[in-house]
C-alpha positions in Angstrom: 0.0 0.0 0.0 2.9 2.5 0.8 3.9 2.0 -2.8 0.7 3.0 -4.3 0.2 5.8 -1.7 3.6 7.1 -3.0 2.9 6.4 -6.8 -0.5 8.2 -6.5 1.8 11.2 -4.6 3.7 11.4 -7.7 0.9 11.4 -10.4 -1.5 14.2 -8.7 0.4 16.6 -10.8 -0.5 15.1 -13.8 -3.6 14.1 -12.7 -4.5 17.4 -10.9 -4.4 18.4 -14.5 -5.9 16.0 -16.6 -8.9 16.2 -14.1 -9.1 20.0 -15.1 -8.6 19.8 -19.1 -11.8 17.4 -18.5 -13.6 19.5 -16.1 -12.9 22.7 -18.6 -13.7 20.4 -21.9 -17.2 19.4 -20.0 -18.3 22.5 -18.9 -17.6 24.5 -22.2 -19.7 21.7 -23.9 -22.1 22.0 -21.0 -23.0 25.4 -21.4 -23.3 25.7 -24.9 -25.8 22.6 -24.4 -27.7 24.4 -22.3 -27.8 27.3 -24.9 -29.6 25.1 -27.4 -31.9 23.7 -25.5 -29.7 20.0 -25.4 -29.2 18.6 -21.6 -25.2 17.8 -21.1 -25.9 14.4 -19.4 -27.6 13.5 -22.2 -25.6 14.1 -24.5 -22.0 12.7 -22.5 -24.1 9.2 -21.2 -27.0 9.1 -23.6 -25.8 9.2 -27.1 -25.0 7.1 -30.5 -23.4 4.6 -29.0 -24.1 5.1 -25.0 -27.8 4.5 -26.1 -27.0 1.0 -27.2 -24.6 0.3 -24.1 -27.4 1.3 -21.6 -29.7 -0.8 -23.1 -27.7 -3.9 -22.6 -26.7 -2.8 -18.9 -30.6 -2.5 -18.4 -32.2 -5.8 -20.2 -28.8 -7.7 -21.3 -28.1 -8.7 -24.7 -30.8 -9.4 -27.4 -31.7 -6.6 -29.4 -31.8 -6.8 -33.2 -32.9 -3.6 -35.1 -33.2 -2.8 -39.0 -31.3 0.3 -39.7 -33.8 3.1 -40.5 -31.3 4.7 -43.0 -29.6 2.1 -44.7 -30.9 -1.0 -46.8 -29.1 -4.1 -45.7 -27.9 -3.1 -42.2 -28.7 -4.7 -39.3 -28.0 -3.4 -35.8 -27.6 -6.5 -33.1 -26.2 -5.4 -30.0 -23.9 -8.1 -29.6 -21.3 -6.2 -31.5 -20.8 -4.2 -28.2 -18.7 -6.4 -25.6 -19.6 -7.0 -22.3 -17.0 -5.4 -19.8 -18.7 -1.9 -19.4 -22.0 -3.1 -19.4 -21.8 -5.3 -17.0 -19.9 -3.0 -14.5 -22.5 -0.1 -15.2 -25.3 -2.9 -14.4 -23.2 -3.5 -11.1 -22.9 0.0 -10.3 -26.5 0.9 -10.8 -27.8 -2.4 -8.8 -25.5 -0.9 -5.2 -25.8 3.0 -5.9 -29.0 4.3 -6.1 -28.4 5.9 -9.7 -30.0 5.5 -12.7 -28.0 3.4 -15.1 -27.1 6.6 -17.6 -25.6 8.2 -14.5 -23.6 5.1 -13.5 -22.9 4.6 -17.3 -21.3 8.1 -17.0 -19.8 7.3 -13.3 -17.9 4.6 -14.5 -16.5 6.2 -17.7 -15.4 8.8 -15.1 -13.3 6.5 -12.9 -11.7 5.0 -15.8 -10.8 8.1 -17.1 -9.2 8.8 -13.7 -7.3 5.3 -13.7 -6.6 5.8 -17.5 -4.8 9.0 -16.9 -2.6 7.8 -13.8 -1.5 4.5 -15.8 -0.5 6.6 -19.0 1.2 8.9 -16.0 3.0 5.6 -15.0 3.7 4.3 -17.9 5.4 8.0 -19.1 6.8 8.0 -16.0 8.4 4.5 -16.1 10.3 4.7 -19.8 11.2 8.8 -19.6 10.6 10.3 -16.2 8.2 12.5 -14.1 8.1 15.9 -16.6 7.3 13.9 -19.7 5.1 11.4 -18.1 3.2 14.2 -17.1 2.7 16.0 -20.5 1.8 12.4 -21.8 -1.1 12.7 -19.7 -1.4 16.3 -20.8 -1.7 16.0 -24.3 -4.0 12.8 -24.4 -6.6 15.0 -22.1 -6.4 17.5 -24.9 -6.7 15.3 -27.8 -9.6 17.1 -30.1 -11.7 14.2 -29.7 -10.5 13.8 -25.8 -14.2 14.3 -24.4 -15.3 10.7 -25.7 -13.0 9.9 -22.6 -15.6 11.3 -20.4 -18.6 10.2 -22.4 -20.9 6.5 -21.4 -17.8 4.8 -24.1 -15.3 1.8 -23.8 -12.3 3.8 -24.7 -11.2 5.0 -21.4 -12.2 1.6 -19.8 -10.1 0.1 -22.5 -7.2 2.7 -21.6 -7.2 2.4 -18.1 -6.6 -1.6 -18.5 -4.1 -1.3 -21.5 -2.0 1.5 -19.4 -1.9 -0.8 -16.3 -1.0 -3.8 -18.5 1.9 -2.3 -20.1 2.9 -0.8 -17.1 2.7 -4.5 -15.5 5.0 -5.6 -18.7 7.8 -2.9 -18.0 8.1 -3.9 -14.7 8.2 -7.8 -15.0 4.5 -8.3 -13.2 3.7 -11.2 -15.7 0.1 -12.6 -14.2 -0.7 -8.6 -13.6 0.0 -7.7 -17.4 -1.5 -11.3 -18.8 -5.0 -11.1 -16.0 -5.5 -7.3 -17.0 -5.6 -8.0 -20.6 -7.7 -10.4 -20.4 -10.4 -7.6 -18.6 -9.2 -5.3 -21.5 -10.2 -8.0 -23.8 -13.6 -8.0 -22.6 -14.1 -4.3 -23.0 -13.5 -3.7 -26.6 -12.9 -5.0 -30.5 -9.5 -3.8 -30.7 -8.5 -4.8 -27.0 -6.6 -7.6 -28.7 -4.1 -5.4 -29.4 -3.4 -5.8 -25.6 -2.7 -9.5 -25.9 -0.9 -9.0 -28.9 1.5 -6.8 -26.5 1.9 -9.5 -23.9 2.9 -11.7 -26.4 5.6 -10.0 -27.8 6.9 -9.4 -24.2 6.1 -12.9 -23.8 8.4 -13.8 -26.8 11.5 -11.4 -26.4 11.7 -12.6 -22.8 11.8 -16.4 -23.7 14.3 -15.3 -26.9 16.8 -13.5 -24.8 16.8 -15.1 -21.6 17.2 -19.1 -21.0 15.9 -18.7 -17.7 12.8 -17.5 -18.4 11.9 -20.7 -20.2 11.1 -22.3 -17.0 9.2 -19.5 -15.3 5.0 -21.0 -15.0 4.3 -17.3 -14.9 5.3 -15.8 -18.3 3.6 -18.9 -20.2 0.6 -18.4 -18.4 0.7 -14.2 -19.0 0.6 -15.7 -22.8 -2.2 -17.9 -22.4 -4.3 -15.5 -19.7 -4.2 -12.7 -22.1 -6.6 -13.6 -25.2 -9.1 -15.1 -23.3 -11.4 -12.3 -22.7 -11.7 -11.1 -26.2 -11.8 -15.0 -27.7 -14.2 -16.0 -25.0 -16.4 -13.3 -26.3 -16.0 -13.5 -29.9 -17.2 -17.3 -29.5 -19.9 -16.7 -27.1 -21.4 -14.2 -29.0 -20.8 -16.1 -32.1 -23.1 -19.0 -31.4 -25.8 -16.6 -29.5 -26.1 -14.9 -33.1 -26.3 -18.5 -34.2 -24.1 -17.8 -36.6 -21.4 -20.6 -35.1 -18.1 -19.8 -33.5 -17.2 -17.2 -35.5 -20.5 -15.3 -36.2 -19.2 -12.7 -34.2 -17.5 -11.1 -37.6 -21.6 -11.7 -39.1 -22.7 -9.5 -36.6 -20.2 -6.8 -37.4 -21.0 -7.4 -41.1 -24.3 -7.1 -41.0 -23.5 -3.6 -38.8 -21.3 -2.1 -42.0 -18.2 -2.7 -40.1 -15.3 -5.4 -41.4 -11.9 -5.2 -42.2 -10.9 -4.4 -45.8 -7.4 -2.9 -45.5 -8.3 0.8 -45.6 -10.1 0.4 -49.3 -13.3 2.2 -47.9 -10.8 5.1 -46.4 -9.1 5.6 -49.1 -12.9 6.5 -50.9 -14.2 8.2 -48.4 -11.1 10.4 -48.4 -11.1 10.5 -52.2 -15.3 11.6 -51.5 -13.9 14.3 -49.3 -11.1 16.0 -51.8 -14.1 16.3 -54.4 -16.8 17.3 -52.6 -18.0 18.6 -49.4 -19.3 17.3 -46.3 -19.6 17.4 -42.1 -16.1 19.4 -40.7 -16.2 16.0 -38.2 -14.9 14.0 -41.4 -12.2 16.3 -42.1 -10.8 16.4 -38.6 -10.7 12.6 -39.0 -8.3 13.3 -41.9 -6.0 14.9 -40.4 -6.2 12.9 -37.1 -5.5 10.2 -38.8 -2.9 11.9 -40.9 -1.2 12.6 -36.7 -1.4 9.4 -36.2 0.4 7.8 -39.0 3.0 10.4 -38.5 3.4 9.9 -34.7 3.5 6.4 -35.5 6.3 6.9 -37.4 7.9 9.1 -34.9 7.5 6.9 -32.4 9.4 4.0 -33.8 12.2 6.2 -34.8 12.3 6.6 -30.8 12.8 3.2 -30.4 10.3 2.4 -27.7 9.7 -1.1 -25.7 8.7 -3.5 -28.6 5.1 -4.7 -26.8 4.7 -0.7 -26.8 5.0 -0.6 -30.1 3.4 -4.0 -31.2 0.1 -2.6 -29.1 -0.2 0.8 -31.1 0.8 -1.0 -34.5 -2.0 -3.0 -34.0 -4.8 0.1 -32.8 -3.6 2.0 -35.9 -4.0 -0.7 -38.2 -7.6 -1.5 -37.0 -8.7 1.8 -37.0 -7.4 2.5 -40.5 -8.1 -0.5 -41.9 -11.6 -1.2 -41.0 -14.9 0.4 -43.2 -17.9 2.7 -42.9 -17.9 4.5 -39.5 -15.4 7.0 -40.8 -15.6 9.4 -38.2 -15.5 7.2 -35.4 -11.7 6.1 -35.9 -10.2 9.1 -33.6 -12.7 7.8 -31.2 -11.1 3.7 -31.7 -7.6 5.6 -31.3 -8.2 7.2 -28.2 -6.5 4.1 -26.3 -3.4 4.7 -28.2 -1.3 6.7 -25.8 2.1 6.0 -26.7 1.6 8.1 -29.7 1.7 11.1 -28.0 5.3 9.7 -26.6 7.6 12.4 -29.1 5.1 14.9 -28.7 5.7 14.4 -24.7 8.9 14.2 -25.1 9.4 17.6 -26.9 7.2 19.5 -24.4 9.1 17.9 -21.3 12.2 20.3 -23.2 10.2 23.1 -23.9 10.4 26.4 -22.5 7.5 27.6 -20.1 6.2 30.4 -22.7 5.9 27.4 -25.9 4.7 25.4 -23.2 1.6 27.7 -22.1 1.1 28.4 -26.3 1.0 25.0 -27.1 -1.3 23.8 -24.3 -3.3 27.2 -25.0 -3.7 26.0 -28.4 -4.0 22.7 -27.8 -7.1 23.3 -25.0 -8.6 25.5 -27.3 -9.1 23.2 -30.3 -9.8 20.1 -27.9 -13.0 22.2 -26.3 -14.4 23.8 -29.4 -14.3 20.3 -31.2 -15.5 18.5 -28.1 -18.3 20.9 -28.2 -19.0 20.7 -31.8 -18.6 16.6 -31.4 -21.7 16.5 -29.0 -23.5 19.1 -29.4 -23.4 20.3 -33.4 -22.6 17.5 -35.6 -25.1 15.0 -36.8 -22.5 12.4 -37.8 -21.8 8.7 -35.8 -19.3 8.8 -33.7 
């Protein structure tokens, strides 16, 4: 307990102001809510996706719907995976809140837990000043107030940070028992296991001795559990077998096609015009790419590198939902890492410009996110 008492001591900095990015983000967004006649909790805990979430915390799984919009596409709510769900059912059963406020209490706390393991993690590889503007800069992402809405993502962080965190420092079971909760939380949560698998492998590759530690081997097999387990279960509940999991996500628009139905919809955006969300998405994903590249030049941990490979690749590779991959990229951190690093050298007054600049664009797009745009997010 001492050494969580003094790890906590050392991220309230960087928590202290992550907690007030969010608070700002919210309460700009709040306000002009409230100045269109839209209530804030609705929109944070009751919206696109948050709608279908409740509904399974509330009556579990079993809702099939026709899409009202598009012919062929079928909404079943086993698409959405079980983790946050459940533990906004649990919430809702022991406080007396109604389950969009304990959808929204939860997203909360794993905001908070997100933002002290990406503190940790930062912390652990480059030190206390650039773990801190890692934190910094993924509060102030321009799509950073889906971390504070009824969504996965920060659930997803919080367990993904911890994990890697658990990797670093040689806590096998811990890294191999928290991605298999991060498996249950979201799709691209196998890039988690895919992390403690590489850790797995470069451990058993350079050291002999390794070979007959129980506890790596079972890190490897602990870690794909959640996601498989799900992927089969809701397989044959669709009755679509084992691996009508991927039917479901058909049948939703959604499958993995290498990035061919990116590549049109950015072509569709260079020749005519459309919602400013899809443009953002551009050039976030544009970032990302970059960063990506940027980051490997920095020569990170491989399973840090092996986890966002494997985010950036889903994101960009999978269809329709266009404006929705910042929102699936949210849990990768580490590519803020050179950004962190460059701030942590920075003098005070780029420092206070950047941020300024940064907080600005993250609230106004926040805002617009929620409470302007008509697009899926």
């Amino acid at each position: 307990m001492d050494r969580v008492r003094e790890a906590l001591r050392r991220a309230l900095p960087a928590l202290g102001m992550y907690a007030a990015a969010r608070l700002t983000g919210m309460t700009v967004m709040a306000a002009w809510a409230w100045w269109i006649g839209k209530h804030p909790r609705t929109l944070l805990g009751h919206l696109w996706d948050g709608i279908w979430y409740t509904g399974i915390a509330r009556n579990g799984y079993g809702l099939v719907l026709p899409s009202p919009t598009t012919k062929g596409v079928i909404f079943n709510d086993l698409a959405f995976f079980p983790l946050y769900p459940g533990l906004v059912r649990a919430v809702a059963t022991v406080l007396p809140l109604t389950v969009v406020s304990a959808g929204l209490l939860v997203a909360w706390a794993s905001a908070g837990l997100a933002a002290w393991g990406v503190y940790a993690v930062g912390e652990r590889l480059y030190g206390r000043r650039a773990g801190t503007f890692l934190v910094l800069l993924w509060g102030l992402l321009p799509h950073a107030i889906v971390q504070t809405m009824a969504y996965t993502e920060s659930l997803m962080t919080a367990l993904a940070a911890w994990a890697l965190y658990a990797l670093l420092t040689g806590r096998w079971l811990w890294a191999g028992g928290l991605a298999l909760l991060a498996g249950l939380s979201r799709p691209n949560a196998i890039a988690v296991a895919a992390a403690v698998w590489c850790a797995v492998a470069l451990a058993l590759w350079r050291d002999a001795r390794t070979r007959r530690d129980w506890r790596p081997w079972a890190a490897a097999g602990l870690a794909p559990l959640g996601w498989a387990g799900y992927v089969l279960w809701a397989g044959v509940r669709s009755g679509d077998g084992p691996l009508g999991y991927f039917a479901v996500q058909r049948r939703w628009g959604s499958r993995f096609d290498f990035g061919r139905d990116a590549f049109r919809f950015v072509r569709h955006l260079i020749v005519a015009r459309d919602y400013l969300a899809y443009y953002a998405t551009v050039a976030v994903l544009a970032v990302a790419l970059l960063a990506l590249l940027h980051l490997a030049l920095h020569r990170p941990p491989a399973p840090l590198l092996v986890y966002v490979l494997v985010l950036v690749v889903i994101a960009v590779g999978g269809s329709s939902y266009f404006a929705s991959k910042p929102r699936f990229l949210l849990p990768a951190f580490p590519l803020l890492v050179p950004a962190a690093l460059a701030m942590a050298k920075a003098r005070p007054r780029t420092l206070a410009v950047t941020a300024g600049a940064l907080a600005g664009l993250s609230f106004f797009y926040g805002t617009y996110l929620l409470a302007v745009a008509r697009v899926p997010m």
